[in-house]
N, C-alpha and C positions, 0 to 999 in steps of 0.2 A: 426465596422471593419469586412468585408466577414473572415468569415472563409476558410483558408490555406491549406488543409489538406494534411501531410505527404507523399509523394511519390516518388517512385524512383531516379528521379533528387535531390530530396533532404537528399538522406540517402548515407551511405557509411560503409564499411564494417566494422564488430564492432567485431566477432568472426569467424569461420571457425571449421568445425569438419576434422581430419584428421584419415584416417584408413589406418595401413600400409605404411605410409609413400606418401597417397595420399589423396586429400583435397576430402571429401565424400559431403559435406555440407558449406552452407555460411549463414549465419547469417547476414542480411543490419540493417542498422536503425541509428537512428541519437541519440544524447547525450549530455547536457549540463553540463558544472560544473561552479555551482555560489557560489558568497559569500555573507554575509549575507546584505550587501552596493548594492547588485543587479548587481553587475559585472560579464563577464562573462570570468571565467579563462579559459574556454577551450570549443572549437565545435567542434562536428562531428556531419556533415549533417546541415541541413536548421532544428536551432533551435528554428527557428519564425514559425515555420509551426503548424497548429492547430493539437493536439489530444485531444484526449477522456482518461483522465486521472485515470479514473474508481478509486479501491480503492486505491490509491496513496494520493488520496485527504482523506480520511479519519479522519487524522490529524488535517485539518483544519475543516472539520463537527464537530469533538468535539470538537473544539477550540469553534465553533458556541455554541455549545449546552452549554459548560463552561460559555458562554458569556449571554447566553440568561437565567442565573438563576440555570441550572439544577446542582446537587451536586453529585457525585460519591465517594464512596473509592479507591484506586489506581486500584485494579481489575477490578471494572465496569468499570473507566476512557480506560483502555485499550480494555477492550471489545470491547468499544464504539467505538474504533478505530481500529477492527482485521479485520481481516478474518480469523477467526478462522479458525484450523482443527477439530472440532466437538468432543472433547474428551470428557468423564465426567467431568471435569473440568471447563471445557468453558462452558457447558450447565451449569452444576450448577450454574455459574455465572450468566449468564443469566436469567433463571428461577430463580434463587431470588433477581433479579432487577426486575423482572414483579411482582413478591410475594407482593416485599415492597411497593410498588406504587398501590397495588393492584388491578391487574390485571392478567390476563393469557397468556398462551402462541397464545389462537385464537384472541387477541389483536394487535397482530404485524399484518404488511401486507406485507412482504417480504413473496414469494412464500415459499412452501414445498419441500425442497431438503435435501436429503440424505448429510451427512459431506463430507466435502472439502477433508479430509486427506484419503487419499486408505487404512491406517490401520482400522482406524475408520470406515469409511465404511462398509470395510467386518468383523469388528467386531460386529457392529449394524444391520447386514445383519445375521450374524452367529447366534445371539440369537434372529433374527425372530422381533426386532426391525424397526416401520416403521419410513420411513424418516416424520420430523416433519418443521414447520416453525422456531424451536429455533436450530434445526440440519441446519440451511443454515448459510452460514459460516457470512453474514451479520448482523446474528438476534443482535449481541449485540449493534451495529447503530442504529436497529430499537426500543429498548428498548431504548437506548438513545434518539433518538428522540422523544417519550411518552416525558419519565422523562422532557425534554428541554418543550412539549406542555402545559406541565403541569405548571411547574414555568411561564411560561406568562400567563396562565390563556387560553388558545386559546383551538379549539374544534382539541382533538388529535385523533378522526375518519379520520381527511384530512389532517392526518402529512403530507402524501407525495403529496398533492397539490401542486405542483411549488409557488402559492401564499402563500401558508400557511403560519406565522408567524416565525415557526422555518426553514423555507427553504428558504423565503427571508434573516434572520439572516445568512443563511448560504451564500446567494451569496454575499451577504455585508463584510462576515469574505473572500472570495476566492477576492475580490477586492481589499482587504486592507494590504491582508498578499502579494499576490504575485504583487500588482501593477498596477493589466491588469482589467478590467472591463470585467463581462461576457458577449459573445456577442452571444455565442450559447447553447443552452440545449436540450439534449437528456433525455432517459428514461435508467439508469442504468439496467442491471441483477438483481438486487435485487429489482426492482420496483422504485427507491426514486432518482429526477432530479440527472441528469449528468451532468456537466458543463465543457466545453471543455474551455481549455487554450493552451497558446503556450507552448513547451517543457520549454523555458528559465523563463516563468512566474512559472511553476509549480515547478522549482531546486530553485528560488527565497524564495517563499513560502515555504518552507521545510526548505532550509539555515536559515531564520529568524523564524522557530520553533524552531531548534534545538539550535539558539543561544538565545533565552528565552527572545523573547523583549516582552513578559508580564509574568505578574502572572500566567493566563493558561494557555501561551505555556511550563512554568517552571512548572506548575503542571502536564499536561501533560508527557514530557520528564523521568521528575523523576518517574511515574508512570511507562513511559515504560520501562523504566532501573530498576526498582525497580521490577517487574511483567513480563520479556520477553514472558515467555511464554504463555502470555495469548494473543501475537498479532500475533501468527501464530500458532505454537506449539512447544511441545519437539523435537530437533534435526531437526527441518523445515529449511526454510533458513534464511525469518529475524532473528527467533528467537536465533539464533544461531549467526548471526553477531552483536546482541545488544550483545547476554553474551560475545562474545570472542574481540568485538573492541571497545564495548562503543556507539556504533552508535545508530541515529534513522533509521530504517527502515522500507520499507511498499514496499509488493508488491501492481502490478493491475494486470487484465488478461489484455489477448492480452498484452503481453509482454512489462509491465512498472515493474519499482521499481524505489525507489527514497530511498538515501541515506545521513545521513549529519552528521555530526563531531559537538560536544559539542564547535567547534568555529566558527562554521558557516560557513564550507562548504560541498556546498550539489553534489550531480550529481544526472541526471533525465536519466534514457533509456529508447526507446521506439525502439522495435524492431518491424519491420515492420511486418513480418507474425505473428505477433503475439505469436512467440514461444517464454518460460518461460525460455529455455536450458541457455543462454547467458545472462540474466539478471546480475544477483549478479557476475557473475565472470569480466563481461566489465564496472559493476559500481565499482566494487573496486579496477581495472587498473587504472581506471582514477584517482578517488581517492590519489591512491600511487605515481602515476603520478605527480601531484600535491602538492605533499609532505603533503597529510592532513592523512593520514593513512602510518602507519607501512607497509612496504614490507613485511618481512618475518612474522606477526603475518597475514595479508591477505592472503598469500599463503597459510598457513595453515587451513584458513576456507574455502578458495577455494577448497582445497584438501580433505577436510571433507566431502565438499558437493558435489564433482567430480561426476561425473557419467562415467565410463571410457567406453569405444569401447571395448567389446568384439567379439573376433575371435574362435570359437571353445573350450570357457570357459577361454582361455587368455585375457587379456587383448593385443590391436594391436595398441590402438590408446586413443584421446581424444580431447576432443575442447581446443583451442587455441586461445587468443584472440588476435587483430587483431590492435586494436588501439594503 
């Protein structure tokens, strides 16, 4: 099947930033909400349309790597699945998933970048700290993926070979969880295949994690809910909708997140320019929308994580969403 991709005719307005009582900002993009039977309870925009679901799919790679042998304690499990904000904490974890397996940190082949998180950042900037391969906010995937090369026996120099044994395991797990066969692969940010799906295959594929139709996606889950913060960070924004709703959550760049209820239902956003602002606040309208989330406990994390319009140190304004 040609790949679709997402554009203007097929998005629609999903939030709106207002200042002063004037819309400053519009936010497009399109939104699925499924359940975990693959039904689709709610669209905005063309939800067949192909994207690049970057770390949204996450979930299902260590689905893969569960499946393909490799063993975690709840921590690594979530690693496996972050994007970290690069704290002490998360490198720890990491660096001793390479320790135990024995190997190091020039073992991974995810590029050298400084942490995800702007605290961490200018904190590891402040003590003169250089950015490393286990400071990119993927390394705990790419550890994961060793560990996974390892339990098959396969040569873990060409983890991120598209043929390799744990990456075919992986497009096999993105077939089966969300329905859709891969028809397109790119090269993620972090070095390791991308596999594009439609927005409604990828809210699919999350609905039936978080409804726990195996042993690893139940391993999984409980690992996230057990460990939040090891799959973004303290007061981040998944991390903070698993502590305060229960939920699976996962961001991507370029403006994805995917969200889903311990009964299987998920929403998938993908904002078109790729801005992160409207994410979490237009997945958890729909969500409430939908009666699978709490009104008033989502407004409260939405408000947590606000970012308000300031006018001359006032607050004038803020985004609103739309759907």
């Amino acid at each position: 099947m040609p790949a679709r991709p997402l554009d203007l005719d097929g998005c629609g307005e999903l939030a709106r930033l207002e200042r002063s009582g004037l819309v400053e900002s519009r936010h497009l993009g399109a939104a699925a909400v499924v359940d975990a039977s693959g039904r689709v309870l709610r669209a905005v925009g063309d939800v067949g349309a192909t994207v690049y679901p970057r770390s949204t799919l996450k979930p299902l790679q260590a689905i893969a790597m569960l499946e393909a042998g490799a063993r975690f304690t709840d921590e690594q499990l979530v690693l496996a699945s972050a994007s970290h904000c690069g704290s002490p904490a998360h490198l720890a974890v990491v660096e001793g998933m390479l320790s135990e397996d024995g190997r190091s940190p020039d073992d991974l082949q995810c590029p050298v970048d400084p942490p995800l998180g702007s605290r961490e950042r200018a904190e590891r900037r402040a003590a003169g700290l250089p950015a490393t391969r286990v400071t990119m906010n993927c390394s705990g995937k790419h550890a994961g993926f060793l560990r996974a090369s390892d339990a098959l026996g396969a040569d873990a120099r060409q983890y991120l070979h598209v043929e390799h044994p744990v990456q075919r395991r992986v497009v096999e797990t993105i077939a089966q969880w969300t329905g859709e066969a891969v028809h397109h692969t790119a090269v993620d940010g972090c070095g390791a295949p991308l596999h594009a799906t439609s927005l409604a295959a990828l809210a699919r594929g999350i609905a039936r994690v978080a409804a726990e139709e195996s042993a690893h996606a139940a391993a999984l889950t409980t690992a996230v809910r057990a460990q939040p913060w090891a799959i973004d960070g303290v007061g981040r924004a998944n991390t903070v909708v698993i502590e305060r709703l229960g939920l699976l959550a996962k961001i991507g760049a370029e403006g994805l997140v995917v969200l889903a209820t311990p009964e299987g239902v998920a929403v998938a956003v993908k904002v078109l320019d790729g801005g992160m602002r409207a994410t979490t606040p237009v997945a958890l309208a729909l969500l409430v929308a939908e009666g699978a989330v709490d009104a008033d406990a989502a407004a409260e994390v939405v408000a947590s994580l606000a970012q308000p319009v300031l006018g001359g140190g006032e607050v004038v304004g803020g985004l609103v969403v739309s759907v």
